[in-house]
C-alpha positions as CSV (number, residue, x, y, z in Angstrom):
1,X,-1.8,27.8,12.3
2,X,-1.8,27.7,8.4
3,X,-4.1,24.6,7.1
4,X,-2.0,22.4,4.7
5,X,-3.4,22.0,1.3
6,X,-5.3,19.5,0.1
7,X,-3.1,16.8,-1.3
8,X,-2.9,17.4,-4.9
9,X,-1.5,13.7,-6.2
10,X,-2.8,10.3,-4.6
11,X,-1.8,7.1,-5.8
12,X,-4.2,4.7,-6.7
13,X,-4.0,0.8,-6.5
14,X,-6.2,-1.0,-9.1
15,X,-7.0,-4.5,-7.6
16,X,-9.1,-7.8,-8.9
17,X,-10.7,-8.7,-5.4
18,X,-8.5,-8.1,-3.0
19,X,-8.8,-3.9,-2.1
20,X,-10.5,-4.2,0.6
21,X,-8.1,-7.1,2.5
22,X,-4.4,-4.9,1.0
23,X,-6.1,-1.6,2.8
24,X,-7.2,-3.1,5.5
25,X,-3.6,-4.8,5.6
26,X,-1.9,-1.6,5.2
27,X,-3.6,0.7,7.3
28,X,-2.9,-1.8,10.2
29,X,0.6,-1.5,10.2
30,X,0.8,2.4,10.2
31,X,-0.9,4.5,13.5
32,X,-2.1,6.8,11.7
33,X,-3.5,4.2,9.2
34,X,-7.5,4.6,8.5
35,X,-9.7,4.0,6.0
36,X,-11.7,7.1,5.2
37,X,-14.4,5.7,2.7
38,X,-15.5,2.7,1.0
39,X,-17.5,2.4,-1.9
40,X,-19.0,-1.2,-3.0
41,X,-20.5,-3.0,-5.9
42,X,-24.3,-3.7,-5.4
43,X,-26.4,-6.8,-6.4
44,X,-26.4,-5.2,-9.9
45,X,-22.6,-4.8,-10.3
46,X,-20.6,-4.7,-13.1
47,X,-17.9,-5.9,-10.5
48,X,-19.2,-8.5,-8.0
49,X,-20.8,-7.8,-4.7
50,X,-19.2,-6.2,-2.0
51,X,-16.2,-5.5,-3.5
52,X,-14.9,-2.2,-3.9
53,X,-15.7,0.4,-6.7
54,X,-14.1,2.9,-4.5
55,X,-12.5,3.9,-1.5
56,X,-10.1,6.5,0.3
57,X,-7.4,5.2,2.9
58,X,-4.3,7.0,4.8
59,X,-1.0,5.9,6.1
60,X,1.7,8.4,7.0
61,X,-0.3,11.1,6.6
62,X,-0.9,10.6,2.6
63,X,-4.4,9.6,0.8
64,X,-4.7,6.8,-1.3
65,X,-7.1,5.4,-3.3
66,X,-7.9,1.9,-4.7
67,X,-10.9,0.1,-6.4
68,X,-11.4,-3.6,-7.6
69,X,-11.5,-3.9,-11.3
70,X,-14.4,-5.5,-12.7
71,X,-12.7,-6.0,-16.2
72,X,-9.8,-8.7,-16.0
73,X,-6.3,-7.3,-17.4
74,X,-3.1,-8.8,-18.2
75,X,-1.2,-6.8,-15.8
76,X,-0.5,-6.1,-11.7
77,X,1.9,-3.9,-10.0
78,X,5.5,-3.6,-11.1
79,X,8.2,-2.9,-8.9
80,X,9.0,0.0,-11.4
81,X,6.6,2.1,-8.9
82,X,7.2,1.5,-5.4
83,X,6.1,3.5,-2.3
84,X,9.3,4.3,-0.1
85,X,8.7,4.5,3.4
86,X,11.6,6.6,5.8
87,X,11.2,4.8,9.2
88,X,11.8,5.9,12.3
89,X,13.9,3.3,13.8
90,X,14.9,0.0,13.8
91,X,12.1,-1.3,15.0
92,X,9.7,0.0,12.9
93,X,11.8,-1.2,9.8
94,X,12.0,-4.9,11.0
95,X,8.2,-4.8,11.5
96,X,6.8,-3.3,8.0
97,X,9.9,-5.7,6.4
98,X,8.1,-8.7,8.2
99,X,5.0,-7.7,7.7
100,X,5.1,-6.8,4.0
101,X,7.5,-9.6,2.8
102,X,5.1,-12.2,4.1
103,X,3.6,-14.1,1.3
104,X,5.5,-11.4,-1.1
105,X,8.7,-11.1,-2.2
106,X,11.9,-10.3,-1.5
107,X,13.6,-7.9,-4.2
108,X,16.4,-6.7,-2.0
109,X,17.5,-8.0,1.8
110,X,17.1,-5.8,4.7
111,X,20.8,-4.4,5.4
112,X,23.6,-1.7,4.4
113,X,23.6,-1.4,0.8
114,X,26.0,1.5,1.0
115,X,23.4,4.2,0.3
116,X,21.5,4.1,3.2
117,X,22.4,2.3,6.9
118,X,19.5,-0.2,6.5
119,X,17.1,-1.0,3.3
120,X,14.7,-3.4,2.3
121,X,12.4,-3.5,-0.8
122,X,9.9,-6.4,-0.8
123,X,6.6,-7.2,-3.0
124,X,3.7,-7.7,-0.5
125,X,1.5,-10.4,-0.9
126,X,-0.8,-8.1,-3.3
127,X,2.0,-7.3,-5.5
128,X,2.7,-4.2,-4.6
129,X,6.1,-2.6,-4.2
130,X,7.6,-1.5,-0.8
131,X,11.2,0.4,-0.1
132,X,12.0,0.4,3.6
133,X,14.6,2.9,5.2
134,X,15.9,4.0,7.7
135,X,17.8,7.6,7.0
């Protein structure tokens, strides 16, 4: 059996605060999810205690990584990057749409939008973009 490759591009999710709660989030809602390693900020920072300066998670299969910012910026996630998920059925869709879209955002309703039988793209509650299908 031929080993797969390490994965050669991982998105990465800059936070301010919240890393730790959106992985923990999304690594709940996927069975493979799991956090692989976490990083934190000592009592000497620069970021504040216990958050995260870096960590490894999975979902589906793929790494990710994400860290909490110690410097402030004027900008979060767009939905001009999302991360598009192929379900496996229609139960699966309804539960990452309910999931995700609570305390997000809605950017397009779960349903037939002609290119696909059923879509939904949301905003979770970290800002971050989600497209839900089902091929």
């Amino acid at each position: 059996m031929a080993v797969a490759p390490p994965q050669k591009i991982t998105t990465f999710l800059m936070f301010e605060g919240r890393a730790e709660e959106a992985m923990t989030f999304y690594t709940s809602l996927f069975e493979d999810g799991r956090i692989i390693d976490v990083t934190r900020y000592g009592p000497d920072g620069p970021g504040p205690e216990g958050t995260v300066v870096h960590a490894t998670f999975q979902l589906a299969g793929q790494r990710f990584m994400c860290i909490d910012s110690p410097a402030k910026h004027e900008f979060g996630f767009t939905p001009a990057v999302s991360l598009f998920v192929d379900c496996a059925d229609e139960a699966e869709i309804d539960r990452l749409y309910a999931a995700l879209g609570e305390g997000g955002a809605e950017l397009m309703a779960l349903g037939d939008h002609g290119f696909s039988r059923r879509f939904g793209w949301v905003n979770d509650r970290f800002g971050v973009s989600w497209q839900l299908n089902l091929p």
